[in-house]
C-alpha positions as CSV (number, residue, x, y, z in Angstrom):
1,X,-2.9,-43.7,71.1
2,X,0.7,-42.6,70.3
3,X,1.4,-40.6,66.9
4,X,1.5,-43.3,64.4
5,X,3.7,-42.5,61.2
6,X,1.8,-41.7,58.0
7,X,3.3,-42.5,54.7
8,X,3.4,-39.4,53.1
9,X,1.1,-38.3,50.1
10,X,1.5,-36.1,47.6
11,X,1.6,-36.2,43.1
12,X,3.3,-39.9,42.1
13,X,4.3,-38.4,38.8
14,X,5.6,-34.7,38.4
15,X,8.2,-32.5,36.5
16,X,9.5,-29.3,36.5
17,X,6.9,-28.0,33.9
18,X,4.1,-28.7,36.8
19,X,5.4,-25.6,39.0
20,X,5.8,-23.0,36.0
21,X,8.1,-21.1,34.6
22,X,8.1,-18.4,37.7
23,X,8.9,-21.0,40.2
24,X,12.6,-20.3,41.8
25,X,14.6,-23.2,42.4
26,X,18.1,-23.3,44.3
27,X,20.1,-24.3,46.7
28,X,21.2,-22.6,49.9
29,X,24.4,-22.7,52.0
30,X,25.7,-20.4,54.9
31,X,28.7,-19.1,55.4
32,X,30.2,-20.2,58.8
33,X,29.2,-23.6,57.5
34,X,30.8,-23.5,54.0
35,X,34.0,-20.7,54.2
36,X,36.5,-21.6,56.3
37,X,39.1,-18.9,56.4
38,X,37.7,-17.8,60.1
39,X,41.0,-15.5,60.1
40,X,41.7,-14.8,57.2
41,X,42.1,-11.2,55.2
42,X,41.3,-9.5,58.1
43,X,38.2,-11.3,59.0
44,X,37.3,-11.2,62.5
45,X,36.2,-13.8,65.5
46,X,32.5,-14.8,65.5
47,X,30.5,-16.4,68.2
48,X,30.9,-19.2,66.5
49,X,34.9,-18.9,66.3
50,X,34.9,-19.2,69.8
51,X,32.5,-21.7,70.7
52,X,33.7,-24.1,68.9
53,X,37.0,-24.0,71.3
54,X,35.1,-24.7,74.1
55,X,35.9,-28.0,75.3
56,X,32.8,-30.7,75.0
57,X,30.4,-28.3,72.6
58,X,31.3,-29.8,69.3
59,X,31.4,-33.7,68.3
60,X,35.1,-34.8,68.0
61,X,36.5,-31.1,68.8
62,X,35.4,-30.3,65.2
63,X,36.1,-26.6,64.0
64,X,35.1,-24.5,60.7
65,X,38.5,-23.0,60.2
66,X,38.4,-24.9,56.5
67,X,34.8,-25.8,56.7
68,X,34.1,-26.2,52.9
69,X,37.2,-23.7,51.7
70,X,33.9,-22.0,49.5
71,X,36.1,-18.3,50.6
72,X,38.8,-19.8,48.8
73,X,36.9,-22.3,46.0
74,X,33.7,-20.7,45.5
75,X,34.1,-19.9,41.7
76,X,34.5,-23.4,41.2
77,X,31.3,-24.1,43.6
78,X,29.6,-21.5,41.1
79,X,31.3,-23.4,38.0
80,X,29.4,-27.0,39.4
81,X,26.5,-25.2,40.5
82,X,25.8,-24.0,37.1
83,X,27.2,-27.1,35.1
84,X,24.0,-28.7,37.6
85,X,22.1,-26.2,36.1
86,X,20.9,-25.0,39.6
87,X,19.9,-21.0,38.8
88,X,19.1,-19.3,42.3
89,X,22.2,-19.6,45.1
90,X,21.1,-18.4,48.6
91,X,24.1,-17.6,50.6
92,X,24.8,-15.8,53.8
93,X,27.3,-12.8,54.5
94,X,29.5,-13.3,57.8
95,X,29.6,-10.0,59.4
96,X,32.1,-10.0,61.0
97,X,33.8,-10.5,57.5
98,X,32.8,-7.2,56.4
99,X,33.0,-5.6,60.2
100,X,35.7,-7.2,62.1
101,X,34.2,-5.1,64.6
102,X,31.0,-5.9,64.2
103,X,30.4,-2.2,63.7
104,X,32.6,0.5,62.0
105,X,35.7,-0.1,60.2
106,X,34.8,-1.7,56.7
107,X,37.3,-4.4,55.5
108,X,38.0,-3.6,51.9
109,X,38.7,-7.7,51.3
110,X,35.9,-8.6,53.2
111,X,33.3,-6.2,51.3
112,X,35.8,-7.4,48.4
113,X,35.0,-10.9,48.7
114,X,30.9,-10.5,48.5
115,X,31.1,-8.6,45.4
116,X,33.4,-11.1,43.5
117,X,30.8,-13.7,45.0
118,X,27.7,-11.8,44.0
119,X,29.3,-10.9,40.6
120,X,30.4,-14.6,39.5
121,X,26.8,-15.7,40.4
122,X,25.6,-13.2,37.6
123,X,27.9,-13.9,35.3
124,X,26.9,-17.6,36.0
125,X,22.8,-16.9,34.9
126,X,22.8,-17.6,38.7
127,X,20.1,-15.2,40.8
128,X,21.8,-14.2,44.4
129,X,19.7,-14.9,47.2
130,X,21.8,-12.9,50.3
131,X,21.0,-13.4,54.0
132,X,21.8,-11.2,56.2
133,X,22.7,-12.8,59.5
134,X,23.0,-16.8,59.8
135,X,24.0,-17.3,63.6
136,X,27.9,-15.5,63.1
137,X,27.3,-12.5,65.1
138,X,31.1,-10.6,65.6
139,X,32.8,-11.8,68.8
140,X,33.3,-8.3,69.4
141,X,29.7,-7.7,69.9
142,X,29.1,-10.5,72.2
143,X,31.4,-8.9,74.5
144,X,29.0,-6.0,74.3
145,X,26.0,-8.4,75.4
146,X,25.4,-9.8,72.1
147,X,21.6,-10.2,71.3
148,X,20.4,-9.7,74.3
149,X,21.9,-5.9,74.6
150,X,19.1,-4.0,73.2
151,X,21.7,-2.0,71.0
152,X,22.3,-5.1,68.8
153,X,19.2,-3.6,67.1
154,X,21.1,-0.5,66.2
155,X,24.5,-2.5,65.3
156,X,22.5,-5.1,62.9
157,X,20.4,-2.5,61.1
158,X,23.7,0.2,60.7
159,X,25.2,-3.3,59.0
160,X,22.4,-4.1,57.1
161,X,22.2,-0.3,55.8
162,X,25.7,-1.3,54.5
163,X,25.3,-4.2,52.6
164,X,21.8,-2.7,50.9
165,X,24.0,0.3,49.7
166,X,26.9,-2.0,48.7
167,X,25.0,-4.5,46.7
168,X,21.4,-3.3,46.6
169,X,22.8,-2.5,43.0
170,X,22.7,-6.2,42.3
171,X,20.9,-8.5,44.5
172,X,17.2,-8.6,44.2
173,X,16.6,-11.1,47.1
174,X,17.3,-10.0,50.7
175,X,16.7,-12.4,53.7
176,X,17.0,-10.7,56.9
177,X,17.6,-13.6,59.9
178,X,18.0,-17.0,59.1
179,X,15.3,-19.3,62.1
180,X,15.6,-16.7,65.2
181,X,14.4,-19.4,67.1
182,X,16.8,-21.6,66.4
183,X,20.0,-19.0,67.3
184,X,18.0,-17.5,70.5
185,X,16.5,-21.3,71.6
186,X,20.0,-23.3,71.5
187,X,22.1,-20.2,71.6
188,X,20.7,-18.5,74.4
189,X,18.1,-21.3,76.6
190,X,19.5,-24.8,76.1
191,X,23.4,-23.3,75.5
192,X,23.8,-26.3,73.0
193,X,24.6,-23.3,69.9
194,X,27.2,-20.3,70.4
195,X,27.3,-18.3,72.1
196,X,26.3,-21.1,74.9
197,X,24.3,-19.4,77.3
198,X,21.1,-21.1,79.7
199,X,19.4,-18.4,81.1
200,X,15.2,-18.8,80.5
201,X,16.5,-13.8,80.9
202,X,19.2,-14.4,78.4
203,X,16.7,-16.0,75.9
204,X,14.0,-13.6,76.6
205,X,15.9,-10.7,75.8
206,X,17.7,-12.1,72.8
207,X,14.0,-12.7,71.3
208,X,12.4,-9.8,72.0
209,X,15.6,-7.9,70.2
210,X,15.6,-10.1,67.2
211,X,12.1,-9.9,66.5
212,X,12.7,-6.1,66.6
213,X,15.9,-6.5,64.4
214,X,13.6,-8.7,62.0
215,X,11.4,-5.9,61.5
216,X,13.7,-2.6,61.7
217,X,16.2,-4.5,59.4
218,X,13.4,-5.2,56.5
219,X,12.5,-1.3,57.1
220,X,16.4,-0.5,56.6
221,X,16.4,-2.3,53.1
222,X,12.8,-1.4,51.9
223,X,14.0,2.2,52.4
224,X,17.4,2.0,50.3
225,X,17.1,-1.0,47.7
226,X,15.4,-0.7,44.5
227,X,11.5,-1.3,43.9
228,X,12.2,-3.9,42.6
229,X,13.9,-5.6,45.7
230,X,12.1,-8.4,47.5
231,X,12.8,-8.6,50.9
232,X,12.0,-11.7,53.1
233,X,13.2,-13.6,56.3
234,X,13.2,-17.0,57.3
235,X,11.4,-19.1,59.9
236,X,12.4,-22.9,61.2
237,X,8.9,-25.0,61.4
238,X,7.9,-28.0,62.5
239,X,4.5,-30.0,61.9
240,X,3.7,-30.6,65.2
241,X,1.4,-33.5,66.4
242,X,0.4,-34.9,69.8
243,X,1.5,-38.1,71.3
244,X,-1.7,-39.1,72.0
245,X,-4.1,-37.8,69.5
246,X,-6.7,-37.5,71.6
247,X,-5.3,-36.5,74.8
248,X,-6.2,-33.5,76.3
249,X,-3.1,-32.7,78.3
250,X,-0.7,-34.1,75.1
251,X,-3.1,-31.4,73.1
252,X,-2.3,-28.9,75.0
253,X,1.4,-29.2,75.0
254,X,1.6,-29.9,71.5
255,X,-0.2,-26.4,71.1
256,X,2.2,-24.7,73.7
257,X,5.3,-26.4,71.2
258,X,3.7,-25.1,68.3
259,X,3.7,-21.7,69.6
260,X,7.2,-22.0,70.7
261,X,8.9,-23.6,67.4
262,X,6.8,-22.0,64.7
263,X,4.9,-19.1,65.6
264,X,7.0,-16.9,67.7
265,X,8.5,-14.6,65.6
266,X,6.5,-14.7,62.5
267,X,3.2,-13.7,64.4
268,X,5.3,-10.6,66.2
269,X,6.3,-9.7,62.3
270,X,2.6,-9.8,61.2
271,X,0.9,-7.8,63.8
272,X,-0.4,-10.2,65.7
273,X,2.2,-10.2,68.6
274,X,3.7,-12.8,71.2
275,X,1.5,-16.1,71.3
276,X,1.8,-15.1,75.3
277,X,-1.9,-17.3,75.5
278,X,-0.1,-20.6,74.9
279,X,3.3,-20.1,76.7
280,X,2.3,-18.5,79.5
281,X,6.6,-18.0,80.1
282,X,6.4,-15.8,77.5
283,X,4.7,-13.1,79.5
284,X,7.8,-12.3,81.1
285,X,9.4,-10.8,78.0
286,X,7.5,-7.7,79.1
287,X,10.5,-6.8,81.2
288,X,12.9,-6.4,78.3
289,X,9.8,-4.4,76.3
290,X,10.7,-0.4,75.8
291,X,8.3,2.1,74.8
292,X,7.4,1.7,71.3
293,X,8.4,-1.6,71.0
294,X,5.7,-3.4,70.0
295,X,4.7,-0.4,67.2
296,X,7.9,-1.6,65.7
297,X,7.8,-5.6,65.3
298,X,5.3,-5.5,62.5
299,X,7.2,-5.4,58.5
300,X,5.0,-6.2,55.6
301,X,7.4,-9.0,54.2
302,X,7.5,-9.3,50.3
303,X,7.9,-13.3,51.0
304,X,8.4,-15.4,54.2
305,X,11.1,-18.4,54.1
306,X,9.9,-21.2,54.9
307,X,12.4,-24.6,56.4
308,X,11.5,-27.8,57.0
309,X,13.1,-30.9,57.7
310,X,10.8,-32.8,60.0
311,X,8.0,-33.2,61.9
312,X,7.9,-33.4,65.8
313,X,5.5,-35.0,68.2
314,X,4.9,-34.0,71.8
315,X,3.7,-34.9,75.0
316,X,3.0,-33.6,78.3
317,X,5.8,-33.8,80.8
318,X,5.4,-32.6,83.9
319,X,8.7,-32.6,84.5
320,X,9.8,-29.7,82.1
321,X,8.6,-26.8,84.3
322,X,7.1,-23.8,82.5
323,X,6.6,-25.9,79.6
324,X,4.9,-29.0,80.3
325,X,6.2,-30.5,77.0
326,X,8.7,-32.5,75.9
327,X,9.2,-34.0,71.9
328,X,9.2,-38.0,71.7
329,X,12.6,-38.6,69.8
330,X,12.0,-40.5,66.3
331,X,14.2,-43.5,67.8
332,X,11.9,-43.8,70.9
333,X,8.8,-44.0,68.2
334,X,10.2,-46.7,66.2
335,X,10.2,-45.0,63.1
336,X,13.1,-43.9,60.3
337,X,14.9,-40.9,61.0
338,X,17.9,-39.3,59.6
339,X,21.7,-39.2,60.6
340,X,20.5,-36.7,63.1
341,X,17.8,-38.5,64.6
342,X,15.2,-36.6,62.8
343,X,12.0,-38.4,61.5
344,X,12.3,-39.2,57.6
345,X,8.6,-37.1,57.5
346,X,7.9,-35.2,54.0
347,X,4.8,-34.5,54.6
348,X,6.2,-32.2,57.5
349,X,6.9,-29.7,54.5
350,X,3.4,-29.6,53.0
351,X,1.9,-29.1,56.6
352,X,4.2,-26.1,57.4
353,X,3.4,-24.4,54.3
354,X,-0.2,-24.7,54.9
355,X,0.1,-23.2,58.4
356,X,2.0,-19.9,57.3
357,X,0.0,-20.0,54.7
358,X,-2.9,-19.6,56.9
359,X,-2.0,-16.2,58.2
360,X,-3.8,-13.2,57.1
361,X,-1.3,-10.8,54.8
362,X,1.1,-13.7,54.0
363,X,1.5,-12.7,50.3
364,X,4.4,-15.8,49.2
365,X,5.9,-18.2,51.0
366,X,9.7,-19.8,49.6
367,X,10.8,-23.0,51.3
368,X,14.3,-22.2,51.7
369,X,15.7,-24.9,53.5
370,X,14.7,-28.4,53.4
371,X,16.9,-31.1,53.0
372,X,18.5,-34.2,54.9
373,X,21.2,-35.9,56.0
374,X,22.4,-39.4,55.9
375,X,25.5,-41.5,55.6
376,X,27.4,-41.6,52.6
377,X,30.1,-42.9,50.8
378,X,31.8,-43.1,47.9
379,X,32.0,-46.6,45.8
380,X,34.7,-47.9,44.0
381,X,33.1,-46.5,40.7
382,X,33.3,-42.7,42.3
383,X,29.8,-42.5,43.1
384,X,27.7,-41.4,46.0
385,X,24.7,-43.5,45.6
386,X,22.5,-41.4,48.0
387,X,19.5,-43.6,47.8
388,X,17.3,-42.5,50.9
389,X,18.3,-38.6,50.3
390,X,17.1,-38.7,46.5
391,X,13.9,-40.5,47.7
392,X,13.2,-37.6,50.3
393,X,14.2,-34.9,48.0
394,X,11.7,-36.3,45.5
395,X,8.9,-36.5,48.4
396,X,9.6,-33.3,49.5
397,X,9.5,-31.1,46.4
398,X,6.2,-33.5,45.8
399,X,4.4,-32.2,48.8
400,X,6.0,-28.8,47.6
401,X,3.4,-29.2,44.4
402,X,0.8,-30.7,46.6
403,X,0.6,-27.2,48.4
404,X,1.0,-25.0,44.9
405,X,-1.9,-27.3,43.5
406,X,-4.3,-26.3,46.6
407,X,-3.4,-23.1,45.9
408,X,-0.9,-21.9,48.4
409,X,1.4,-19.2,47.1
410,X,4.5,-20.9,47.3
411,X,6.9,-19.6,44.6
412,X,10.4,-21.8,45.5
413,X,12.1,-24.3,46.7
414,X,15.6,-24.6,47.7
415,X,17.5,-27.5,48.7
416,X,19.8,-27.9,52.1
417,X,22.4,-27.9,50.8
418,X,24.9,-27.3,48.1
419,X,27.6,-29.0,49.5
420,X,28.6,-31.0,52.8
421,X,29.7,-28.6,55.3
422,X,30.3,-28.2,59.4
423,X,26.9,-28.9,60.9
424,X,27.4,-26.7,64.1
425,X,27.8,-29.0,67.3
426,X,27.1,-31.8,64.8
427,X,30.8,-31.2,63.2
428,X,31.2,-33.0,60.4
429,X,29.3,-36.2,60.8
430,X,26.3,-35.2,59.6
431,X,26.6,-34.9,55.4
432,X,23.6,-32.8,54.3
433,X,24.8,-31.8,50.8
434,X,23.8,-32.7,47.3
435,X,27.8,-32.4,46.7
436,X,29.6,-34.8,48.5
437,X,33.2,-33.2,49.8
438,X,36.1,-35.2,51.1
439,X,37.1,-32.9,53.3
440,X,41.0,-34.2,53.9
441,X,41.2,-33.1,49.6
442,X,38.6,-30.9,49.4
443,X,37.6,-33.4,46.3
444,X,33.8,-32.0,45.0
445,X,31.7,-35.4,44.0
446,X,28.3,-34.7,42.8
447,X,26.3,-37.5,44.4
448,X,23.3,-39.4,42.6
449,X,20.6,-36.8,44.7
450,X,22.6,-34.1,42.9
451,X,22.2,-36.0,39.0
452,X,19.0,-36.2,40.2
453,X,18.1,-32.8,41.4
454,X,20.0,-31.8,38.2
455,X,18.2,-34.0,36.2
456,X,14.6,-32.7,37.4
457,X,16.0,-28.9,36.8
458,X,16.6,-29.9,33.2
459,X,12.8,-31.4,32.7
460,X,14.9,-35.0,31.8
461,X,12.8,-37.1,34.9
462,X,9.7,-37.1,36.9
């Protein structure tokens, strides 16, 4: 019988006290999404810059040339974050900020602009959480191949080297690659995400050098940062059910999606290498191996990053070759989804957790990305009265609790995201932010899922 839609359980009544004092809570934010000035100070072009002037890749011809102005407003973002009372900030560097280049040459307001960020987040009581590389790579380097060039291993791990001896002084959370299979799957198979290629070669490659930058890039910091440093990297997941729970052939292909979506790259990074046994496709990555590959894929993570907004169910389709899968959209199942199509599915959360959980040498797991999106607007009384996001937010962080009470080590939770911002080849539509922004004024409005969340950070609701 087709995947039926299960209310989600989890704790009806909860507060902050329930996850202890140790827990981390945040909110995250990247910064092609949130910046803006794509040229400015000497910044230069990302993948991104230029794919989003390709005609037909982006809803409404949408850029990020404003974004959410955070290069130019973000010690007022900091201001609201801690008036919210929101302690841990997990933001992304844009490379090609700090290396126009993508290697060599250091822009002085680039490396400038990081240290005034990381600085006004201390001075805030506000912990940095800094990731490395969130989909921007330097336009310069795509030119060069981009990820599928095995010397982007080199190139990332020379810049990460730089940011660790620039701010290693300061930031005790490090994040190396934020969902390689979502930057290597869209970006480089489906051609839906920059840098827009379809080539089953181009995505091959671009996997097998990411895992290795994954790894090499948490040896680069473990070897210059402090002890005291924790070093993670984060991984998109997906609870992943059959169609038909007890078909064989719907089995099957939800077991090949699994291995796709959510176990790709953190089973390289654990030792336990490519799941080649359910994706057969994947045995062709073997080309793009070297010698002493595979020795070098393993890093013993302080934390992995967990991010969640959904679950997905899958079928057999014999008409995806290689594959055999396809998902069954939430529309096509009849049940609610968000403003981008994805199934309203908290439970997704508490699943995901349990799976990387599950792995041998996992030592803490941090949900740093969950969130949703949904239409909003502002009333005549200058509120966002978010309803459906407060209600998932709640659910969520509930089957957050669910998982620390069964004993899973999960020490975090941050929320996606701070503000509205470009969602990729989304644009604008989408609004996933606990801050609403008008983005003709750049006007901040703190909607009713940010009093909430605000509320709950303070121990004032349940």
């Amino acid at each position: 019988m087709p995947a039926a839609f299960f209310p989600p359980t989890s704790p009806d009544l909860f507060t902050r006290a329930d996850f202890g004092s140790d827990f981390h809570w945040g909110v995250s934010a990247a910064a092609y999404q949130t910046e803006g000035a794509w040229n400015l100070d000497g910044k230069g072009p990302s993948i991104w810059d230029d794919f989003v002037r390709r005609k037909g890749k982006i809803k409404r011809a949408e850029t990020a040339e404003v974004a959410a102005d955070f290069y130019l407003r973000w010690a007022n973002d900091l201001m609201l974050m801690q008036q919210m009372g929101i302690s841990n900030f997990r933001f992304s560097v844009a490379w090609s900020r700090v290396l126009p280049n993508g290697t060599n040459g250091i822009s002085s307001n680039g490396i400038g602009f990081y240290d005034r960020l990381v600085d006004g987040c201390l001075a805030r009581g506000i912990t940095p959480w800094l990731t490395l590389y969130h989909w921007d790579l330097p336009s310069a380097l795509q030119q060069r191949g981009g990820w599928t060039n095995p010397d982007v291993v080199g190139w990332f791990t020379d810049y990460a080297q730089l940011m660790a001896a620039h701010l290693g002084d300061r930031v005790k959370h490090w994040l190396v690659l934020n969902e390689p299979m979502a930057f290597t799957g869209a970006g480089h198979l489906l051609g839906i995400h920059a840098p827009g290629r379809r080539s089953l070669g181009a995505f091959l490659a671009a996997t097998h050098h990411a895992a290795l930058a994954q790894a090499e890039g948490g040896r680069v910091l473990r070897a210059i940062l402090p002890a005291d440093a924790h070093i993670g990297t984060t991984f998109s997941c997906s609870h992943i059910m059959p169609w038909r729970l007890g078909h064989p052939r719907d089995l099957r292909a939800a077991r090949r999606a699994d291995a796709l979506l959510n176990r790709l790259f953190v089973e390289p990074s654990l030792g336990l290498g490519y799941p080649v046994q359910d994706v057969p496709l994947l045995g062709w990555i073997e080309r793009y191996i070297r010698p002493g590959d595979l020795e070098r894929l393993p890093f013993d993570f302080d934390f992995l990053g967990v991010q969640n907004y959904t679950r997905e169910v899958v079928r057999h389709a014999p008409w995806v070759p290689l594959l055999w899968a396809s998902l069954v959209s939430a529309p096509r199942r009849g049940v609610p989804f968000t403003d981008m199509g994805w199934e309203v599915y908290p439970e997704s959360l508490y699943h995901a957790l349990k799976q990387f959980a599950a792995y041998p040498n996992v030592k803490r797991l941090v949900v740093t990305e969950n969130g949703s999106a949904f239409p909003d607007q502002i009333n005549l009384m200058g509120q966002v009265p978010d309803v459906e996001r407060q209600a998932f937010l709640r659910a969520s962080i509930g089957q957050v609790l669910r998982a620390r009470q069964e004993g899973i080590p999960v020490e975090g939770y941050f929320a996606w995201s701070f503000t509205d911002n470009f969602e990729w080849a989304e644009g604008y539509g989408p609004r996933f932010g606990l801050v609403h922004i008008d983005y003709e004024t750049q006007r901040r409005t703190v909607k009713n899922s940010g009093h909430w969340y605000s509320q709950f950070l303070r121990g004032e609701v349940a």
